[in-house]
C-alpha positions as CSV (number, residue, x, y, z in Angstrom):
1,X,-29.8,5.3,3.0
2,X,-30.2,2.8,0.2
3,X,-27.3,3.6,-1.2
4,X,-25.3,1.8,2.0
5,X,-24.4,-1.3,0.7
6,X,-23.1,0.6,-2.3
7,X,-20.9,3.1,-0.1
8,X,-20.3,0.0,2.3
9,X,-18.5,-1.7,-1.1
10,X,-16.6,1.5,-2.4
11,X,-15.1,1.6,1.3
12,X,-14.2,-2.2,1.6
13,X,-12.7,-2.0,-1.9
14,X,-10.7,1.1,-1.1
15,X,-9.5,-0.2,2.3
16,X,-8.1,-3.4,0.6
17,X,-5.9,-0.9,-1.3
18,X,-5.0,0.9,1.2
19,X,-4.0,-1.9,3.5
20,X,-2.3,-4.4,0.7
21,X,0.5,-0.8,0.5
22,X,-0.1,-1.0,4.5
23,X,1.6,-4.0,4.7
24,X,4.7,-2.9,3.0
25,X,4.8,-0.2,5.3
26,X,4.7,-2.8,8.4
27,X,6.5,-5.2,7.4
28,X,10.2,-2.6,7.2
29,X,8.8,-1.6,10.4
30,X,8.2,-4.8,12.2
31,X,11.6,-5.5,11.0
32,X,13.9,-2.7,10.7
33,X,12.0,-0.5,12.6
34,X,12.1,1.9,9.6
35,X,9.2,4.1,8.5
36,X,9.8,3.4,4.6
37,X,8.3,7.5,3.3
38,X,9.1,6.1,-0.1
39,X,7.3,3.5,-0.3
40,X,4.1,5.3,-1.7
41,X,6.6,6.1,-4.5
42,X,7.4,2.3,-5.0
43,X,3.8,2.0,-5.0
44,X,3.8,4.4,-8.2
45,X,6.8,3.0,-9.8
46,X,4.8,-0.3,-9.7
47,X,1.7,1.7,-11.4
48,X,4.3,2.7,-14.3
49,X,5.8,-1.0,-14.7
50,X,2.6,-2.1,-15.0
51,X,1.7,0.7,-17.6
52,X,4.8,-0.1,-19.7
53,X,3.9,-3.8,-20.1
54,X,0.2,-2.6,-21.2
55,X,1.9,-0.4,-24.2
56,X,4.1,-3.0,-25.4
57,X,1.3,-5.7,-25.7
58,X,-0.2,-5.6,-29.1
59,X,-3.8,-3.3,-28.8
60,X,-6.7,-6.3,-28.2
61,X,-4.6,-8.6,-26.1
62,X,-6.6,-10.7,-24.0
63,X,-7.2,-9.7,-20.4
64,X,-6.3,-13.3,-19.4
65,X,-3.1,-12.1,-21.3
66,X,-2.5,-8.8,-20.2
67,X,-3.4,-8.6,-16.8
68,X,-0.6,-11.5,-15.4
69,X,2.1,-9.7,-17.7
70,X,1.0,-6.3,-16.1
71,X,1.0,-7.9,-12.9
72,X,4.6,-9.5,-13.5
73,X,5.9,-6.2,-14.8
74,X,4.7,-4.1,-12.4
75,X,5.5,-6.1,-9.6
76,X,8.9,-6.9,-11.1
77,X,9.8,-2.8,-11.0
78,X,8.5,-2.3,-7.7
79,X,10.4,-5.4,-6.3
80,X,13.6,-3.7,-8.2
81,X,13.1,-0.3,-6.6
82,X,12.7,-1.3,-3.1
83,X,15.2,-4.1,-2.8
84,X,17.4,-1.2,-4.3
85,X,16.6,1.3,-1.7
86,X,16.8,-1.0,1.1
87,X,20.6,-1.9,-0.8
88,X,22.0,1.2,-1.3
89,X,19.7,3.9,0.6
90,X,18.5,2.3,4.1
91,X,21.6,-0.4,4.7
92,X,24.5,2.0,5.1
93,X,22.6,3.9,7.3
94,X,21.9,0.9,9.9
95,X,23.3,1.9,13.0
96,X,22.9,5.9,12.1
97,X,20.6,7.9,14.3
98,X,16.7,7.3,13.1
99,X,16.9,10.9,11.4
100,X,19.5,9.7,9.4
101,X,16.7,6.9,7.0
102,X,13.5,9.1,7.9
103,X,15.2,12.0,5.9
104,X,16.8,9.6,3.5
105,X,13.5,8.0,2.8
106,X,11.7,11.5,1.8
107,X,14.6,12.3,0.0
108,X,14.0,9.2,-2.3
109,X,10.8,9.7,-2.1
110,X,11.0,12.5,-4.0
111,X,13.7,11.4,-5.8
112,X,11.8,8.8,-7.7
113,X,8.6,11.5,-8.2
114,X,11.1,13.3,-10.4
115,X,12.8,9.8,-12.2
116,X,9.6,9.2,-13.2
117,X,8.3,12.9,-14.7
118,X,11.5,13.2,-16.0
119,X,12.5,9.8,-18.1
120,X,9.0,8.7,-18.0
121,X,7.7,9.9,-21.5
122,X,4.9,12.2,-21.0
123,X,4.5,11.5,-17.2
124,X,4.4,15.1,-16.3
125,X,0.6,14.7,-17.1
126,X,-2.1,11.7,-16.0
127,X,-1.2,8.5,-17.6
128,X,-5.0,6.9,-19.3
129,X,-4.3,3.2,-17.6
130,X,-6.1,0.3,-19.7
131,X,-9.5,-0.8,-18.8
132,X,-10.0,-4.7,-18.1
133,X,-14.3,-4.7,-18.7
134,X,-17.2,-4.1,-17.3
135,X,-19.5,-3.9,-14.6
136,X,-21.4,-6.2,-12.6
137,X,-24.6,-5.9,-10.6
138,X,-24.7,-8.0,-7.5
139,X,-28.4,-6.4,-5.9
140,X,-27.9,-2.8,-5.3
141,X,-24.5,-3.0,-5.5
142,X,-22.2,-2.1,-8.8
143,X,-18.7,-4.1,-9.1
144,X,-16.4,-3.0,-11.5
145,X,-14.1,-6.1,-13.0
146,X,-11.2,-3.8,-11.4
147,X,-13.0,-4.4,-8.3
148,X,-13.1,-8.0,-8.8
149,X,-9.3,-8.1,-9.7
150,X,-8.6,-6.2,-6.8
151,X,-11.0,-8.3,-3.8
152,X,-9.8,-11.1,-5.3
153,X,-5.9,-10.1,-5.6
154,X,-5.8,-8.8,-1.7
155,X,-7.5,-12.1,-0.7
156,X,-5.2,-14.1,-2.1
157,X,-2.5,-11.8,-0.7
158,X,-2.9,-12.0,2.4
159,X,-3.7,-15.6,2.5
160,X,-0.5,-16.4,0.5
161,X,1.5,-14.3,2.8
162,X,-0.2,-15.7,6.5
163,X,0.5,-19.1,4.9
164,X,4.3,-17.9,4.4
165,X,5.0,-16.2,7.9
166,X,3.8,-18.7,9.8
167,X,4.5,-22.0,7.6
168,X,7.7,-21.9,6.0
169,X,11.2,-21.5,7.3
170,X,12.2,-18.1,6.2
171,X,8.3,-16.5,7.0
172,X,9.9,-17.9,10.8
173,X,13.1,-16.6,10.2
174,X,11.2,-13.1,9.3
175,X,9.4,-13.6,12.6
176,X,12.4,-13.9,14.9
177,X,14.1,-11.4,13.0
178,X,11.6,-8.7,14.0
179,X,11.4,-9.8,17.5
180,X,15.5,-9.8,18.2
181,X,17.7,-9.3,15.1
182,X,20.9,-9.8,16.7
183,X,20.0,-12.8,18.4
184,X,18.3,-14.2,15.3
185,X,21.7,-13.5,13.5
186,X,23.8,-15.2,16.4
187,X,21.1,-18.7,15.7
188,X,22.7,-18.4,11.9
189,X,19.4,-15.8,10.3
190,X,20.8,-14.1,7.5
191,X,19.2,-11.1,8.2
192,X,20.2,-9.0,5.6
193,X,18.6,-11.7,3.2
194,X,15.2,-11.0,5.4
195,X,15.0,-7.4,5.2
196,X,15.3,-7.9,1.4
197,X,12.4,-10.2,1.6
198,X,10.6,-7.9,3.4
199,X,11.4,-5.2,1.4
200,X,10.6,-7.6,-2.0
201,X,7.2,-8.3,-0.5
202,X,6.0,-4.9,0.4
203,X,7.4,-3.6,-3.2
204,X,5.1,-6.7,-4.4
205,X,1.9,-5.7,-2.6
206,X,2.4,-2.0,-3.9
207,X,2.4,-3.1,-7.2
208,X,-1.2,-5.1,-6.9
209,X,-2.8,-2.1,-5.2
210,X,-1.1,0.2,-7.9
211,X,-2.5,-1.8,-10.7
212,X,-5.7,-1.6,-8.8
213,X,-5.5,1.8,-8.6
214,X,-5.5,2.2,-12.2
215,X,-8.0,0.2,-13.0
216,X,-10.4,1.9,-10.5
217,X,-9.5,5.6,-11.2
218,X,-8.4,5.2,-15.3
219,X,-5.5,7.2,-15.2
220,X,-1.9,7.1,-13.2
221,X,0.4,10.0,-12.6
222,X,3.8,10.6,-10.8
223,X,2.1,12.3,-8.0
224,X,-0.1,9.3,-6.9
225,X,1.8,7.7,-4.7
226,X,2.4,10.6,-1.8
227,X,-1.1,10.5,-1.1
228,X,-2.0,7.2,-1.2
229,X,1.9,6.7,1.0
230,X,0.3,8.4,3.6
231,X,-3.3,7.0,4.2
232,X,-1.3,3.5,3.6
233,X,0.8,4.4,6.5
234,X,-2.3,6.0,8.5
235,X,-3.9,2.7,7.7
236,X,-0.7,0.9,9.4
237,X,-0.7,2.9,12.5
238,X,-4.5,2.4,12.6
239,X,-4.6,-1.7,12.8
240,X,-1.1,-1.3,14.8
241,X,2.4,-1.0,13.1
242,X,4.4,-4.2,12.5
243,X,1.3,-6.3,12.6
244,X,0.8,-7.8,8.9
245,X,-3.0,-8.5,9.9
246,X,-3.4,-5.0,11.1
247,X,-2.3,-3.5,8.3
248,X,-5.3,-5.2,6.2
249,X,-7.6,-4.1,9.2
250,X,-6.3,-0.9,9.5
251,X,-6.6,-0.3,6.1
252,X,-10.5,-1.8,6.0
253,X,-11.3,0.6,8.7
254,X,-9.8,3.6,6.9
255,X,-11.9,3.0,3.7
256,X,-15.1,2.3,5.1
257,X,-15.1,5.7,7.5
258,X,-13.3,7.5,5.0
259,X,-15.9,6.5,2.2
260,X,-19.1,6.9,4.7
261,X,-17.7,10.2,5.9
262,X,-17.5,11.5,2.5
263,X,-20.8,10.0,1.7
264,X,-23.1,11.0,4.4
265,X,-21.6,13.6,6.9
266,X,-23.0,16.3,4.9
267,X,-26.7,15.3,5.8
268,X,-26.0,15.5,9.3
269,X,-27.5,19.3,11.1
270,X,-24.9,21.6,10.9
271,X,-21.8,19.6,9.1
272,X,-23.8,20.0,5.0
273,X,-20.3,22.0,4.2
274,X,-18.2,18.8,5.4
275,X,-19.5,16.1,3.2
276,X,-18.0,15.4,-0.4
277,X,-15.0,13.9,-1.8
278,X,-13.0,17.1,-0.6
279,X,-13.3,16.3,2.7
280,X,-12.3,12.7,2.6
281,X,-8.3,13.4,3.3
282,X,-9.7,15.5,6.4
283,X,-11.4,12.3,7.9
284,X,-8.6,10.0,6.8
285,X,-5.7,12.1,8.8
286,X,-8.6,12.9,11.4
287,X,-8.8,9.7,12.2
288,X,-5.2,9.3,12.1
289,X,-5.1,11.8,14.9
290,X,-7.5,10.3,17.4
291,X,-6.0,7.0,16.7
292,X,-2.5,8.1,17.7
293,X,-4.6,10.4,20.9
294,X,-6.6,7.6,22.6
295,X,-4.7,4.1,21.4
296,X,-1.3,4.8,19.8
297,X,-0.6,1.1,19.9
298,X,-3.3,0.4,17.1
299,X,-6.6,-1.4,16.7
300,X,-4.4,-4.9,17.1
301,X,-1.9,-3.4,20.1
302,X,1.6,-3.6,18.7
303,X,3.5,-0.8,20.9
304,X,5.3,2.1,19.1
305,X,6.5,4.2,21.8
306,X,10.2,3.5,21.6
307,X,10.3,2.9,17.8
308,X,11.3,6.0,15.2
């Protein structure tokens, strides 16, 4: 068991991922009431923006160099593709059955999967992302400057965006918007201007958590953000969907059992063919399942029942 802290580490760090694309996830929701499928796809497209930026930097560029432009150009293509879907998918559809922009959603979901293999030059094979350093030993435990970038990034995150919601005019107008969007319009809210803040935000916090995701794992591919899309959006339903704080928790939650399931289930009697890596999406979506069986509100009770 001395390896705990260690495992207690890889799960906080890939809970922080998880929820900062968690929150793009609840925040449509809250607002739109809008499952966003794509979203793990603008969480890639933010992965390749940041990519791009990387290439076109001169080889030996300072990290206090290239890690701001790779978070400006990452987080300026994911901003562009989900204040575009949220334009020209998800707004024509407002008023349609909830089918209608569930189907619409995994139809551009997929839709950028292929952009991206397609135009992207060689994307139809694992992308080598650029590595920002070393490693850092803090006791038993190993961080990573990738680590670092990312505890430090979904700190500030979250702070920056509680600050926002609660504080500023528009964070309010984002509030009553989600609670009553046609009243909120009838007190002079420009609610299409919300969503696309909403939207703008959540294509954001993709990009951070994609540029994590890079750094942690080396290499990016077309493919990563379907996976990730749906523990992300396991993580929302988890800490309770439309909650911005219980998308972070949510996500928390999901990486620590995730990572302790993978880590130590094997040496429980019995389970020694359920530990490893493999099993870690079966323990994600497991949990998933008994979340939605025994408390489909979420760990921080916002109700879903009547919601697509």
């Amino acid at each position: 068991m001395n390896t705990l802290p260690q495992q207690l580490a890889n799960g906080l760090l890939l809970g922080s991922m998880y929820g900062l694309i968690a929150i793009g996830y609840t925040m449509v929701y809250g607002i739109v009431q809008l499952i966003n499928f794509a979203h793990g796809e603008i969480f890639m497209t933010g992965a390749f923006g940041a990519l791009t930026v990387s290439l076109i930097l001169p080889t030996g560029t300072s990290m206090w160099i290239l890690l701001p432009a790779m978070l400006i150009g990452g987080g300026l293509v994911a901003i562009l593709i989900a204040v575009g879907a949220e334009r020209f998918a998800y707004r024509p559809l407002r008023g349609a059955p909830r089918l209608a922009p569930l189907i619409t959603a995994i139809g551009l979901s997929l839709a950028l999967q292929e952009a991206v293999r397609n135009f992207y030059p060689k994307a139809d094979r694992p992308r080598t992302f650029p590595d920002i350093g070393g490693s850092h030993d803090l006791g038993s435990i190993t961080i990573r400057d990738g680590d670092l970038f990312l505890i430090i990034a979904a700190a500030l995150c979250m702070t920056g965006l509680a600050l926002f919601v609660r504080r500023s005019r528009t964070g309010r107008a984002m509030q009553a918007t989600a609670q009553d969007p046609d009243t909120a319009q009838l007190m002079g809210i420009d609610t299409n201007r919300i969503i696309v803040i909403a939207f703008a935000i959540g294509g954001f916090f993709a990009a951070v958590a994609a540029i994590a995701y890079g750094f942690k794992y080396g290499s990016i591919d077309y493919r990563m953000g379907f996976l990730m899309g749906l523990k992300a959006f396991t993580a929302a339903v988890l800490g309770g969907i439309g909650n911005i704080y219980g998308a972070m928790l949510g996500g928390l939650v999901l990486g620590i059992a995730e990572t302790l399931a993978s880590a130590y289930i094997d040496g429980i009697p019995g389970m020694q063919q359920l530990g490893g890596s493999t099993w870690a999406n079966v323990w994600a979506f497991g949990l998933l399942i008994l979340v939605l069986l025994f408390r489909p509100q979420g760990l921080l009770g916002e109700r879903v029942a009547d919601r697509a």
